[in-house]
N, C-alpha and C positions, 0 to 999 in steps of 0.2 A: 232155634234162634228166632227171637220176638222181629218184628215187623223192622221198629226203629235201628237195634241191634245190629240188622243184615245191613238196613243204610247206613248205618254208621261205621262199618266193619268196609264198605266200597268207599265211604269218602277216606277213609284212615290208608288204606291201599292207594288211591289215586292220588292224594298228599306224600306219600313213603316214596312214591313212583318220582311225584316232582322233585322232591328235596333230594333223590340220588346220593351224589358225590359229596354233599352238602352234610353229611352224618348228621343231620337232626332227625329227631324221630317222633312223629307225630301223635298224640294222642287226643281222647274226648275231648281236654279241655282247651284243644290248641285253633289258634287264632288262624284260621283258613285262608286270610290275605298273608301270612308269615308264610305261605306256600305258592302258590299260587298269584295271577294279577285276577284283573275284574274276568278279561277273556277267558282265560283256560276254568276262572268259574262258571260261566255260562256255558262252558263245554261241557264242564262237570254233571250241571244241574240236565242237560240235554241226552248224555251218555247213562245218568240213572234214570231216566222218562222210557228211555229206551232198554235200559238193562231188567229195569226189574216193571214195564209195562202198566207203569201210572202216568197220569197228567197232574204237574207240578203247578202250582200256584202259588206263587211269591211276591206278586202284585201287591197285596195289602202288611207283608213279615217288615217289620220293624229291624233295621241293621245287626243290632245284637243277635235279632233269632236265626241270622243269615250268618252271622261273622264266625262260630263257634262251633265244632265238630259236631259235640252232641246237639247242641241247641238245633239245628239245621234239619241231623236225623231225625229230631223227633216232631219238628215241623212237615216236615214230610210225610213221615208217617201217620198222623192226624187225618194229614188227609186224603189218606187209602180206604180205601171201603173193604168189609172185608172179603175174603176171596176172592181179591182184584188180582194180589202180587201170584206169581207163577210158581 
């Protein structure tokens, strides 16, 4: 599994986590605040820094590249160097 793939595969897990009892079920193309608030994002982004052993930078991501499954993973993943992730 590709770099973006794995993040995208933990954010779609920690969205399935939130939505519970809720029977929606999350995919690439799903809108991340429909899960989640702003906080349990910044949880999110804090528990993959720590899960998969990168330093996240989102300071300069435009909403869209934040708001959207994939969009998000593959921000992320850009900016892994390689043989950073474990």
């Amino acid at each position: 599994m590709d770099v973006a793939a794995s993040i995208e595969q933990a954010i779609l897990d920690r969205l399935a986590k939130a939505a519970g009892a809720a029977g929606k079920t999350p995919n690439p193309d799903s809108n991340i605040m429909h899960y989640i608030d702003s906080y349990a994002f910044l949880e999110m982004i804090l528990d993959l820094t720590e899960r998969f052993g990168i330093d996240i930078d989102l300071s300069e991501a435009e909403t869209e590249e934040m708001i959207f499954v994939s969009r998000l993973a593959r921000l992320i993943a850009a900016q892994v160097t390689p043989g950073e992730m474990p």
